[in-house]
C-alpha positions as CSV (number, residue, x, y, z in Angstrom):
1,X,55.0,95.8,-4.8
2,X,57.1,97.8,-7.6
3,X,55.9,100.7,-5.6
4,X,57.4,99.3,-1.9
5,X,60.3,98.3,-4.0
6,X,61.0,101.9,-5.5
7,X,60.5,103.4,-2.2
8,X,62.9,101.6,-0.5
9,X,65.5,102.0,-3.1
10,X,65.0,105.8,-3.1
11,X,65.1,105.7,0.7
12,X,68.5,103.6,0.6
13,X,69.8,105.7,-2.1
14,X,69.6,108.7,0.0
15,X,71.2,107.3,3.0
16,X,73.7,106.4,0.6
17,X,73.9,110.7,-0.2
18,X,73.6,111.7,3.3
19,X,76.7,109.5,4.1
20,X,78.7,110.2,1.4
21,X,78.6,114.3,2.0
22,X,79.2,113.2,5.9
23,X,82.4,111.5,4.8
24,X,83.1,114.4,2.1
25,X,83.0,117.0,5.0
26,X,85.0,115.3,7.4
27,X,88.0,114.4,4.5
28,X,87.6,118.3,3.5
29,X,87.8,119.7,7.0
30,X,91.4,117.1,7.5
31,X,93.2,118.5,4.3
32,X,92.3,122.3,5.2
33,X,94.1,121.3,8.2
34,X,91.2,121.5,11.0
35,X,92.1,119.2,13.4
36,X,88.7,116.8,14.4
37,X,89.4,115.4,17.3
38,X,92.2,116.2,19.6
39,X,93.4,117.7,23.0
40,X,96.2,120.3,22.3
41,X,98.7,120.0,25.0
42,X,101.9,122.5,25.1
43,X,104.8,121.1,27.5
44,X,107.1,123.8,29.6
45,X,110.3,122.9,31.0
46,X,110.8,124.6,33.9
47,X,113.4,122.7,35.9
48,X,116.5,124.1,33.7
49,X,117.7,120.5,32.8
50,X,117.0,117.9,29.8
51,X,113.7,116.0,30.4
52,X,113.8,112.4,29.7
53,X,111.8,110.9,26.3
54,X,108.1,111.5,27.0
55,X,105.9,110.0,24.6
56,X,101.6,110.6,24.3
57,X,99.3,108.8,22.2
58,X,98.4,110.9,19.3
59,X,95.5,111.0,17.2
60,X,96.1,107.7,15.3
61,X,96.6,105.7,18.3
62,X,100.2,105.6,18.0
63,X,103.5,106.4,20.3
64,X,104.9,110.2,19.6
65,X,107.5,111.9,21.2
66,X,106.5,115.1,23.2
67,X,107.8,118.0,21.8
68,X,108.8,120.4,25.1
69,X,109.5,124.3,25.1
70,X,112.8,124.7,27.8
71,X,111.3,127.7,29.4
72,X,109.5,129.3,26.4
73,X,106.0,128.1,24.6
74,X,106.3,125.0,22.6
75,X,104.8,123.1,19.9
76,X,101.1,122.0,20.6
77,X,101.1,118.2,20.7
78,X,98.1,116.7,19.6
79,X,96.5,113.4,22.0
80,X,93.9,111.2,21.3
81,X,90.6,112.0,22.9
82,X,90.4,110.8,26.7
83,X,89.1,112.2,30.3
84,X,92.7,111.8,31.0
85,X,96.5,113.4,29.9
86,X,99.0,110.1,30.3
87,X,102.5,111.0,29.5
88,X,104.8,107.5,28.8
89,X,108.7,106.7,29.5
90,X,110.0,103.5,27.1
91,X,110.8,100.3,29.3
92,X,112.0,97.1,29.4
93,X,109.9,94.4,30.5
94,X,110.6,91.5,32.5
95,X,111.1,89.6,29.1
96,X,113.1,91.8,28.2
97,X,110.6,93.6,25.7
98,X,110.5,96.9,25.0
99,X,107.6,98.7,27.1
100,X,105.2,102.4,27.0
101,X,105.8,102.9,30.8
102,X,102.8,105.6,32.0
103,X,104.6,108.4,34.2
104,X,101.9,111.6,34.3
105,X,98.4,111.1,34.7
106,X,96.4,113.6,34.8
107,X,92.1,114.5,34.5
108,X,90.9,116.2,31.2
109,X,87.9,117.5,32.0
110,X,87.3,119.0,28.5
111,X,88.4,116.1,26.2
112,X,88.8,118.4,23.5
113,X,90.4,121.4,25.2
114,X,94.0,123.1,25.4
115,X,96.2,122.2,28.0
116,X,99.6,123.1,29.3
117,X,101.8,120.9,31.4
118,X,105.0,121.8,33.4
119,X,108.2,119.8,34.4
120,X,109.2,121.9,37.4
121,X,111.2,121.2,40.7
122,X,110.1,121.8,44.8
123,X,111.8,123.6,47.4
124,X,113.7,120.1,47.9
125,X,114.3,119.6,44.2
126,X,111.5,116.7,43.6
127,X,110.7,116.4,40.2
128,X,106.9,117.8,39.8
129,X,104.3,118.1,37.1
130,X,101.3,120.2,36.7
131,X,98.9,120.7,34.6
132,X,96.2,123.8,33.6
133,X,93.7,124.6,31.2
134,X,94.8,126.9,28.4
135,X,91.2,127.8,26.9
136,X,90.3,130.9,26.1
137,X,88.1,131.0,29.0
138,X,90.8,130.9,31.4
139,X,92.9,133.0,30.1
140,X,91.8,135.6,27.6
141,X,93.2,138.0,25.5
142,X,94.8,141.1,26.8
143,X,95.4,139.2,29.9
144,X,98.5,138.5,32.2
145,X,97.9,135.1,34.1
146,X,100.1,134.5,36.9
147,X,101.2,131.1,38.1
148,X,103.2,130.2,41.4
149,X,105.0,127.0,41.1
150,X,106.7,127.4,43.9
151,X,106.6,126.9,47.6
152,X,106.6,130.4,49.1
153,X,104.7,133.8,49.1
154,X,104.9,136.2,46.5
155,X,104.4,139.4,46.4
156,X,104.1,141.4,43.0
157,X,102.7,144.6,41.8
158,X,100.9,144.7,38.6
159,X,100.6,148.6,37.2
160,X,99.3,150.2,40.5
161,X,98.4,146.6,42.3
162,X,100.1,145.1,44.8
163,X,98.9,140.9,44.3
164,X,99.6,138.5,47.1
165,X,100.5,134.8,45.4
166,X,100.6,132.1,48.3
167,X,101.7,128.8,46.8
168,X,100.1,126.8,43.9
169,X,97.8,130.2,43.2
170,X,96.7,130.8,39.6
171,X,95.4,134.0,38.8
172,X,94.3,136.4,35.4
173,X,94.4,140.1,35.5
174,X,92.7,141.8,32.6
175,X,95.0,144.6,31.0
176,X,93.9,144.8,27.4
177,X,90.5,145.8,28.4
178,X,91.5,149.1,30.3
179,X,93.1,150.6,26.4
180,X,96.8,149.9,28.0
181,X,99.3,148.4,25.4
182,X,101.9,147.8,28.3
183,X,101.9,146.8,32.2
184,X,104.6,147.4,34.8
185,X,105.6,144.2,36.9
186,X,107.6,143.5,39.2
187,X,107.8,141.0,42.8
188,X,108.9,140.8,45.8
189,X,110.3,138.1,48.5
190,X,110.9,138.2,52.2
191,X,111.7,134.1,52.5
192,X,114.4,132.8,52.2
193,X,116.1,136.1,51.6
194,X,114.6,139.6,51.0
195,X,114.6,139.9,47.6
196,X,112.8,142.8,45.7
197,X,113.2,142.6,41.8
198,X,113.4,145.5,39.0
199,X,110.3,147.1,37.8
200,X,109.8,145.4,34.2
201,X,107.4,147.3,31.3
202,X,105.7,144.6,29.5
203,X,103.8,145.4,26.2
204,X,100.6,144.0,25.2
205,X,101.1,144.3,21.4
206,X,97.3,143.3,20.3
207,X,94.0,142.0,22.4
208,X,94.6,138.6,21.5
209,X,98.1,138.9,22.9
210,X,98.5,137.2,26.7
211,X,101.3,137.1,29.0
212,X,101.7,134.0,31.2
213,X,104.0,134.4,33.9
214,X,105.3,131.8,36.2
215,X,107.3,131.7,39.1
216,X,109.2,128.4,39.7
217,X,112.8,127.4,41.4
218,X,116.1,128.0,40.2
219,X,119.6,126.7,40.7
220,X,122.1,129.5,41.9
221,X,125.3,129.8,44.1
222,X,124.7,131.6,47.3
223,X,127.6,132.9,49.6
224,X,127.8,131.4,52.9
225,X,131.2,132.5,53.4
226,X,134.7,135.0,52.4
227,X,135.3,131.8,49.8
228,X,132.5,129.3,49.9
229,X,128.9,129.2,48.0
230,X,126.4,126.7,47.8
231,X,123.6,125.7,45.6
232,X,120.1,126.2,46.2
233,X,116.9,126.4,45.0
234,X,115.5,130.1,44.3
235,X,112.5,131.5,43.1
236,X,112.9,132.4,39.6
237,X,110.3,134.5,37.3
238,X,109.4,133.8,33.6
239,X,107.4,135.7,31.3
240,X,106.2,133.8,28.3
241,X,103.6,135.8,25.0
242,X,100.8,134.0,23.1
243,X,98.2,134.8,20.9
244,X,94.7,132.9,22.2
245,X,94.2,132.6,18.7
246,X,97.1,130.2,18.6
């Protein structure tokens, strides 16, 4: 009986142990920083005008503000774990109560991936969202990945190249693997105007360094007569620099 006894409390005490170092690791890994559990998303504002208050769930559970990069890379925010991305706007109910209103919704198929969502207008000025994986995987070092937000075909040549972008196309050419530190780039338009732009050099400074480029619209005043312009929407390029390391 003393026997059964002793066994049990050596088996309980080892449980006890095995839990304890379980809980040790976990508390060590969140003061070196590591984050546990979280999807990373980075916000880009593309539409060249101030976003409302977007708010996520973070990692406690809790309402935080989303921090956005006006067309340059942001801050990573840091969402609870879910098979989805919900974005909020505060509200007012019908009692007058303060409200989380969700606005984006969008599938995470890796609910502990990298993310990037952007706040971009269509050809008619719509407000539109999208959003892309930002892993490793899909876009790798030494790389330039090429988005077209837009509603038009692109043309653009990359070194010797020449790369057709219909609309919505998302595309990664490797540069960083051929031993070049720098690409030429430049595109091309025949809708709504022929437009053809400046060659550009851009460096690749490491073979963790990636380019992402996007095309989206922009607001500028076209002539339509000796002393009259108008507004429109054009195709505008950006190139933006990470590390995949980040």
């Amino acid at each position: 009986m003393n026997r059964i006894f002793s066994e049990r409390l050596l088996l309980g005490g080892l449980f006890a142990i095995v839990c304890f170092l379980a809980c040790a690791e976990q508390i060590s890994a969140q003061e070196a920083g590591e984050e546990l559990v979280a999807i990373r998303l980075e916000a880009i504002n593309l539409t060249h005008e101030t976003l409302p208050g977007f708010y996520f769930r973070g990692i406690t559970g809790e309402y935080e503000p989303l921090v956005v990069g006006d067309r340059r890379r942001g801050d990573l925010n840091q969402l609870a774990v879910s098979s989805s991305i919900v974005l909020y706007l505060k509200g007012v109910d019908e009692n007058g109560d303060e409200i989380m209103k969700p606005i984006v919704s969008e599938s995470a198929p890796d609910q502990l991936g990298r993310y990037i969502i952007f706040f971009f207008r269509d050809a008619s000025g719509g407000f539109k969202t999208r959003i892309v994986s930002n892993s490793a995987i899909e876009h790798p070092g030494g790389s330039v990945r090429i988005i077209n937000l837009t509603q038009l075909d692109i043309v653009c040549l990359l070194d010797q190249e020449r790369v057709a972008l219909s609309p919505g196309v998302d595309l990664v050419r490797s540069i960083g693997s051929t031993g070049k530190d720098r690409f030429r780039f430049a595109f091309g338009l025949i809708e709504p105007k022929f437009y053809k732009s400046p060659v550009k050099t851009l460096p690749l400074r490491s073979k963790e360094q990636r380019v992402l480029t996007l095309f989206s619209y922009a607001k500028r005043e076209m002539k339509t007569g000796e002393t009259t312009t108008e507004t429109v929407l054009y195709p505008d390029a950006v190139y933006l620099y990470d590390s995949v390391n980040r």
